[in-house]
C-alpha positions as CSV (number, residue, x, y, z in Angstrom):
1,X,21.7,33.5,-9.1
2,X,20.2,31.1,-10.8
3,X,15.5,31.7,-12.0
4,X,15.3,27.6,-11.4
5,X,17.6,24.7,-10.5
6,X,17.0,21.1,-9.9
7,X,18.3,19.2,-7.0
8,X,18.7,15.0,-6.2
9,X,19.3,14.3,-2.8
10,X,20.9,11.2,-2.0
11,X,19.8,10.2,1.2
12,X,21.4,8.2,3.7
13,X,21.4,7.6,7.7
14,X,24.4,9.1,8.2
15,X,25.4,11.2,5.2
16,X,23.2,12.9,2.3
17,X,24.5,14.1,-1.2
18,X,22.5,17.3,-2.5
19,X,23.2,17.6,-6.3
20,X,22.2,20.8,-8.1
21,X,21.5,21.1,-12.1
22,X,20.8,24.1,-14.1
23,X,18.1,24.1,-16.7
24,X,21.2,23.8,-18.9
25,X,21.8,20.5,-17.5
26,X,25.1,21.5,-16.3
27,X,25.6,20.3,-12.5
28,X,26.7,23.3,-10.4
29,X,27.3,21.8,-7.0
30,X,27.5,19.0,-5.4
31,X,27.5,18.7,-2.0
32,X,28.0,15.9,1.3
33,X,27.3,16.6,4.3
34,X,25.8,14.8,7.7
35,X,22.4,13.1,7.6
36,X,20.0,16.2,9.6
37,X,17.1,18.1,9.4
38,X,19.0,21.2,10.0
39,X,21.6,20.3,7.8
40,X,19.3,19.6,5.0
41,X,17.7,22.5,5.4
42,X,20.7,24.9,5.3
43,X,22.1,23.3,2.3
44,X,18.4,23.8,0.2
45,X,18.6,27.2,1.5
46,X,22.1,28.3,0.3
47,X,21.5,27.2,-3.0
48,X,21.2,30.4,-5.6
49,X,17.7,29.5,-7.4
50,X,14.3,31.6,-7.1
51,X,13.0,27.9,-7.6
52,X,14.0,25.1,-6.6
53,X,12.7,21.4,-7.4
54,X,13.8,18.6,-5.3
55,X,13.4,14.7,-6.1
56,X,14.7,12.0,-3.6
57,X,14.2,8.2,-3.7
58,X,11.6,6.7,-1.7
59,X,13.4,5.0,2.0
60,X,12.2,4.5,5.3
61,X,13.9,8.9,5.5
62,X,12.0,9.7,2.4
63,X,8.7,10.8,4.8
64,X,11.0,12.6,7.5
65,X,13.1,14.6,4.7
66,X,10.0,15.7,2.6
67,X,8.2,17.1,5.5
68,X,11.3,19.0,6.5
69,X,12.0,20.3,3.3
70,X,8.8,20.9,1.6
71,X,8.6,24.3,3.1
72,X,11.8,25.4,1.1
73,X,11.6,24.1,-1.9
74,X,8.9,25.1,-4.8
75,X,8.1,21.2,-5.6
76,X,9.4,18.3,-3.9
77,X,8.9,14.9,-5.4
78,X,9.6,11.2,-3.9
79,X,10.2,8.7,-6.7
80,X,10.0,5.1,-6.6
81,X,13.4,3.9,-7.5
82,X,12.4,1.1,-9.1
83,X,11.8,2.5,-12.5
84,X,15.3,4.5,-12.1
85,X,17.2,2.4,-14.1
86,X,19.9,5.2,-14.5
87,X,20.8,5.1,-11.3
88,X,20.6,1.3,-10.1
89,X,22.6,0.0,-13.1
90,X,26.5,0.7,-14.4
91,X,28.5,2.6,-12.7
92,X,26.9,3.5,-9.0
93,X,27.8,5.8,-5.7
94,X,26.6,8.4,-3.5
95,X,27.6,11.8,-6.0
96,X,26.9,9.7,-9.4
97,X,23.7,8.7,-8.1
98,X,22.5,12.3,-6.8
99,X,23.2,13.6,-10.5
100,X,21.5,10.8,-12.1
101,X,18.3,12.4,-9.6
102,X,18.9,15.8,-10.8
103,X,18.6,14.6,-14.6
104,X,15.4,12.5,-14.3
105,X,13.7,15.2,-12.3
106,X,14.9,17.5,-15.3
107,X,13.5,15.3,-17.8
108,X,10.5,14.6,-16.4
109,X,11.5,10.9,-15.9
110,X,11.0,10.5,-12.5
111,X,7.5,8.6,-11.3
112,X,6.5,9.8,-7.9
113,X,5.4,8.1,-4.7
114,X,2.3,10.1,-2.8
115,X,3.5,11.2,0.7
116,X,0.3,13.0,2.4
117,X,0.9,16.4,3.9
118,X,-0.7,15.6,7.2
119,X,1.1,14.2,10.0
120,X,-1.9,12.3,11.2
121,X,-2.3,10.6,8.4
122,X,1.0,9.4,8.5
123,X,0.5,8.1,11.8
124,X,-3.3,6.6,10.7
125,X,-1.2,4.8,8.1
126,X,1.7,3.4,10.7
127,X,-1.0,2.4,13.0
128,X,-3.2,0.1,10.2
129,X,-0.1,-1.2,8.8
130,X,1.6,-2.4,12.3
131,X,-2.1,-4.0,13.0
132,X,-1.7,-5.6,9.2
133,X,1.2,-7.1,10.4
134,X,0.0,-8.0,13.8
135,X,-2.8,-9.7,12.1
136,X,-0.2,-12.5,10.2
137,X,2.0,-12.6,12.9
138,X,-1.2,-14.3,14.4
139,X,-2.1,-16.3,11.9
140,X,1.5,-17.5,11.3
141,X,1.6,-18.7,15.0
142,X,-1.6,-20.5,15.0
143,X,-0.7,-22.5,11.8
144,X,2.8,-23.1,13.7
145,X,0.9,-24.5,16.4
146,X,-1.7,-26.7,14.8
147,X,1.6,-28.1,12.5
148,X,3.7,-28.8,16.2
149,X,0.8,-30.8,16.9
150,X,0.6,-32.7,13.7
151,X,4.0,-33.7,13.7
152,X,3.7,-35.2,17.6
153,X,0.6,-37.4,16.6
154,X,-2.2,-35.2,17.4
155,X,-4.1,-34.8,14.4
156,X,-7.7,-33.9,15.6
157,X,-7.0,-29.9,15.9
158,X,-9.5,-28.4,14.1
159,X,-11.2,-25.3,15.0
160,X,-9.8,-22.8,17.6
161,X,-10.3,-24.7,20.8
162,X,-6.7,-25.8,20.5
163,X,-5.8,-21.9,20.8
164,X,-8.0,-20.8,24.0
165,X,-6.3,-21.2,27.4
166,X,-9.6,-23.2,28.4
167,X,-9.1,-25.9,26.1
168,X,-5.4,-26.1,26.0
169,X,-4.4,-28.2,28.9
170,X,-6.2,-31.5,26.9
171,X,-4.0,-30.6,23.4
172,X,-1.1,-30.7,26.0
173,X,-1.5,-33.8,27.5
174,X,-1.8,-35.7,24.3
175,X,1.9,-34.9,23.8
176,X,4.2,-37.6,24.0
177,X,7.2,-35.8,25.6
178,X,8.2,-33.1,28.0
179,X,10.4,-31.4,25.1
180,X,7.3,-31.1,22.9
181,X,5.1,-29.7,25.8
182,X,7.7,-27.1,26.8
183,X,7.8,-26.3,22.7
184,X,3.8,-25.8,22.5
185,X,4.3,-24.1,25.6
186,X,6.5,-21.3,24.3
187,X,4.3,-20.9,21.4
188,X,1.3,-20.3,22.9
189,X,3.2,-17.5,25.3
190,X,4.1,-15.9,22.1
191,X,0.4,-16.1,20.8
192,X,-0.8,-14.3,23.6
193,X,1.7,-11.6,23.5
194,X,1.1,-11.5,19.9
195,X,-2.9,-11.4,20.8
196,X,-2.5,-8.7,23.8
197,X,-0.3,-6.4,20.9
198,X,-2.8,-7.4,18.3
199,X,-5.7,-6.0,20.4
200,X,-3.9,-2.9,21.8
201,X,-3.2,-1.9,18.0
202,X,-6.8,-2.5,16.8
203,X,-7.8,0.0,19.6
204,X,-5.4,2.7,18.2
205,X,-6.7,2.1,14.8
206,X,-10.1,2.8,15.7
207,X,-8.9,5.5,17.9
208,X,-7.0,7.4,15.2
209,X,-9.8,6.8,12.5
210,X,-12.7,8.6,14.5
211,X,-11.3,12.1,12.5
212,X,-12.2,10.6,9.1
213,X,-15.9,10.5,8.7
214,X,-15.3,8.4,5.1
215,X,-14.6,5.4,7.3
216,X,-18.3,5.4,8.4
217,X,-19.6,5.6,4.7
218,X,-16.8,3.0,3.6
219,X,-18.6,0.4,6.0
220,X,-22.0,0.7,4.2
221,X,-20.8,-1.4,1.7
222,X,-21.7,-5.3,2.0
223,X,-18.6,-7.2,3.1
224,X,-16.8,-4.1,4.6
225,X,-17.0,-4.0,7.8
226,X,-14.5,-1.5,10.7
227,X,-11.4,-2.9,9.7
228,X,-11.9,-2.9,6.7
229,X,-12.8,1.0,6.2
230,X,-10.2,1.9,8.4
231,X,-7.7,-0.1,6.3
232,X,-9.1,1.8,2.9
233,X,-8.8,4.9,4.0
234,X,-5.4,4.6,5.8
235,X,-3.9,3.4,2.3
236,X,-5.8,5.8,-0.1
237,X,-6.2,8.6,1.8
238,X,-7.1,10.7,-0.6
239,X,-9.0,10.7,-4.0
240,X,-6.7,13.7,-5.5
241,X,-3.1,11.7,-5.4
242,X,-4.9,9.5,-8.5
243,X,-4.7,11.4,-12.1
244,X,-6.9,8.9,-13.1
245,X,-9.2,6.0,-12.2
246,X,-6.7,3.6,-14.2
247,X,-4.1,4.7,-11.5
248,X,-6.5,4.0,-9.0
249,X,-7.2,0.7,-10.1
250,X,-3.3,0.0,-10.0
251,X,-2.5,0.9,-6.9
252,X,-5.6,-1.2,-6.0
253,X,-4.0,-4.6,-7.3
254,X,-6.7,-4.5,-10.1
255,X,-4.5,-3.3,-13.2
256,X,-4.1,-4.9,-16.7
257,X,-0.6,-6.1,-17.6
258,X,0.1,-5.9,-21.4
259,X,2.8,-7.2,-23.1
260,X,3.2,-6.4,-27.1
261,X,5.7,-6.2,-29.8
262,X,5.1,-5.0,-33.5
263,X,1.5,-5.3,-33.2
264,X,1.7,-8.8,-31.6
265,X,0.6,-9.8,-28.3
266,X,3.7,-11.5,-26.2
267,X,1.3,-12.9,-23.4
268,X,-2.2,-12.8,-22.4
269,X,-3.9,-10.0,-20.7
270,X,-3.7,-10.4,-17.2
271,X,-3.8,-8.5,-13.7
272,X,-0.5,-6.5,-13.1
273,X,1.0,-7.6,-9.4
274,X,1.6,-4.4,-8.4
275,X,-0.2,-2.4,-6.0
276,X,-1.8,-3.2,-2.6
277,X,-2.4,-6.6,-2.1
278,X,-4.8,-5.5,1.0
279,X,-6.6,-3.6,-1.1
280,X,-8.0,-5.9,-4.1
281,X,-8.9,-8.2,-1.2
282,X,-10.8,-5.4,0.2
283,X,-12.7,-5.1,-3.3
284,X,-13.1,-9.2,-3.6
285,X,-14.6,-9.6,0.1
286,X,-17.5,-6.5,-0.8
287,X,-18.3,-8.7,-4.3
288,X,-18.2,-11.9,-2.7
289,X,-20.5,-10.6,0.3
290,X,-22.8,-8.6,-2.2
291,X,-23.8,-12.1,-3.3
292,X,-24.5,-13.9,-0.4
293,X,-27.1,-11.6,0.7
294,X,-30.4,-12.3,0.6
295,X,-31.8,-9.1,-1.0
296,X,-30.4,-7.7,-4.4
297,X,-27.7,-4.7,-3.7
298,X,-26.1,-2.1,-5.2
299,X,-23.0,-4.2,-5.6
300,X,-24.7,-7.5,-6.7
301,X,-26.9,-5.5,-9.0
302,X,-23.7,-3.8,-11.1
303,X,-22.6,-7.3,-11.2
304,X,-25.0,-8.7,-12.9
305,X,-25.4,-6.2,-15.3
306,X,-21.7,-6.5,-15.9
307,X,-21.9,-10.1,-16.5
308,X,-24.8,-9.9,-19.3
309,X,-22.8,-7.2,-20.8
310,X,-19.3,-9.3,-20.8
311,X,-20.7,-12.9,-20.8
312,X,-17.5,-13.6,-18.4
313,X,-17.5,-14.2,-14.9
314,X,-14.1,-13.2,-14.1
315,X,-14.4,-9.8,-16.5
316,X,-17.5,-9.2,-14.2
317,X,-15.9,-9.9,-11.2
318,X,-12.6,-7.1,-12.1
319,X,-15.7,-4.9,-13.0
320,X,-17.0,-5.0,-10.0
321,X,-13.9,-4.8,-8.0
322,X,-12.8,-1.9,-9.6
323,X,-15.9,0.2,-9.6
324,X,-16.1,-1.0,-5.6
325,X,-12.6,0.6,-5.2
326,X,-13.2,4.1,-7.6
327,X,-16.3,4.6,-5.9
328,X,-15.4,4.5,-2.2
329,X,-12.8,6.6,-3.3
330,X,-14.3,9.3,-5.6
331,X,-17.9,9.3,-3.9
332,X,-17.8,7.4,0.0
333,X,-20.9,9.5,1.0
334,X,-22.9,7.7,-2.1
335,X,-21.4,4.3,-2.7
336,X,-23.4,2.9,-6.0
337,X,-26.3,5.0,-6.2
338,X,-27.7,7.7,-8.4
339,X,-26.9,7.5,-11.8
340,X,-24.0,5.3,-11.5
341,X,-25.1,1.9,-12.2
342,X,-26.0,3.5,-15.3
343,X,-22.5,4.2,-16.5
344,X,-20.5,1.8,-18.6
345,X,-18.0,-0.1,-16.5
346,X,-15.2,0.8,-18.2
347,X,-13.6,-2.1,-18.3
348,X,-13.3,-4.4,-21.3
349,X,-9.9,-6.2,-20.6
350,X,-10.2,-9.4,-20.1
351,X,-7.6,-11.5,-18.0
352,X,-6.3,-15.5,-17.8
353,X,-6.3,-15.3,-13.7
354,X,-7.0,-13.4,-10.8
């Protein structure tokens, strides 16, 4: 019997490999067996340890498995397998690579991957994410059909009359050939499928989101409107995951890449690519709305006093973004208000690009 032992489960459709190291760093069994919750769970459960901490590499299983086997285990992390450089490089298989887990969980090395607790928000997530993709599958088919038309000679599409089923006949008819109509044809039978699918997730979205109440304080802020909120709280979810607001800012899109070797900068100071894309867009459209309004804002206010402090637009601009992001996540029920346009904005880094 063993006080503690750590386990790396390498997880596969059809087969897993459960790995367990002592505190030693001896491994003391290794085992494969068929890909199933109540296979994974017998084998966690046979394993001699009054605690037992598990770490698995994030897959399309990695939600399904930790909900199955947090219960049994006394931590359970996911880890983003791109910084496991033990186990994607030299040697590699199913047994090597479950040890390699075990080690990096025993060293501390492992960087983890937030998978909420809740089922629901699992789902909220799924549901925002497959209207995300709904949304470019649109936009992909409408630039599709405005290029179809370019290339048969019809150049005067602009707009989104050439989309409607009103105005479509007329684009039609300016087609030279029976081929090219029956091509524009099939394309617009696809946009509409796409549009019907489109709507029916935006109504689950919105369905789904009516538990969160933060989704009503996220659209106080200018330029965030129901989408919007519903896509910020589907991917955050929930201030706690973030040690601190530098994380946050990450995962946002908004961190600062730096790259330096005995004291010498190798490259300018710039924003990190990592992180939800979805997200700093969020951020940009509230700045960029802030300003368009006719009355001074909360948002357009911290800007400008960011600006005098930096003297640089696009320093202003991150500082904006990234208090837009901490505060709907730290304080939605008081976006920008109280004593927080009197705090520094914490941000002095100053980049080539957004």
């Amino acid at each position: 019997m063993y006080k503690s032992l750590y386990l790396g489960l390498d997880a596969h459709t059809r087969i897993c490999v459960l790995a367990a190291m002592s505190p030693s760093g001896h491994i003391v069994s290794t085992k494969t067996f068929s890909t199933s919750e109540a296979a994974l769970i017998r084998h966690v459960i046979e394993l001699p340890a009054r605690f037992k901490y598990l770490g698995l590499e994030e897959s399309s299983l990695a939600g399904w498995i930790a909900s199955a086997l947090r219960p049994y285990v006394t931590r359970l992390i996911v880890c983003d397998p791109r910084h496991n450089t033990l186990i994607s490089r030299g040697n590699k298989n199913d047994r090597r690579d479950a040890a390699d887990l075990c080690r990096l969980l025993r060293l501390g090395e492992l960087v983890e991957v937030f998978h909420p607790d809740q089922e629901h928000r699992t789902d909220f997530k799924i549901t925002v994410q497959q209207y995300l993709r709904f949304t470019r599958d649109r936009t992909s088919l409408k630039s599709q059909i405005k290029s179809k038309y370019h290339q048969a000679g019809v150049t005067y599409v602009a707009g989104t009359q050439v989309f409607t089923k009103k105005h479509r006949t007329s684009y039609l008819d300016q087609l030279p050939t029976n081929a090219r109509r029956a091509i524009m044809e099939n394309l617009y039978e696809q946009l509409d499928a796409t549009d019907a699918l489109w709507n029916k997730a935006r109504t689950s979205m919105v369905e789904l989101g009516k538990r969160y109440p933060e989704i009503i304080q996220f659209q106080r802020m200018p330029g965030i409107g129901v989408v919007g909120a519903h896509v910020f709280s589907a991917f955050i979810q929930t201030p706690h995951r973030f040690a601190t607001k530098h994380k946050l800012w990450r995962y946002c899109g908004l961190g600062i890449r730096q790259r330096s070797s005995a004291g010498k900068s190798l490259a300018y100071k710039r924003l990190d690519r990592s992180g939800a894309g979805v997200l700093k867009a969020l951020s940009y459209q509230c700045w960029l709305s802030s300003l368009r309004t006719a009355q001074p804002n909360e948002v357009s206010l911290f800007y400008d006093a960011s600006l005098r402090r930096t003297g640089n637009t696009v320093r202003a601009r991150l500082n904006t973004q990234s208090r837009v992001s901490e505060c709907k996540t730290t304080g939605p029920i008081l976006p920008f208000v109280g004593g927080f346009l009197l705090a520094g904005d914490g941000r002095s880094a100053g980049c080539r690009r957004s």
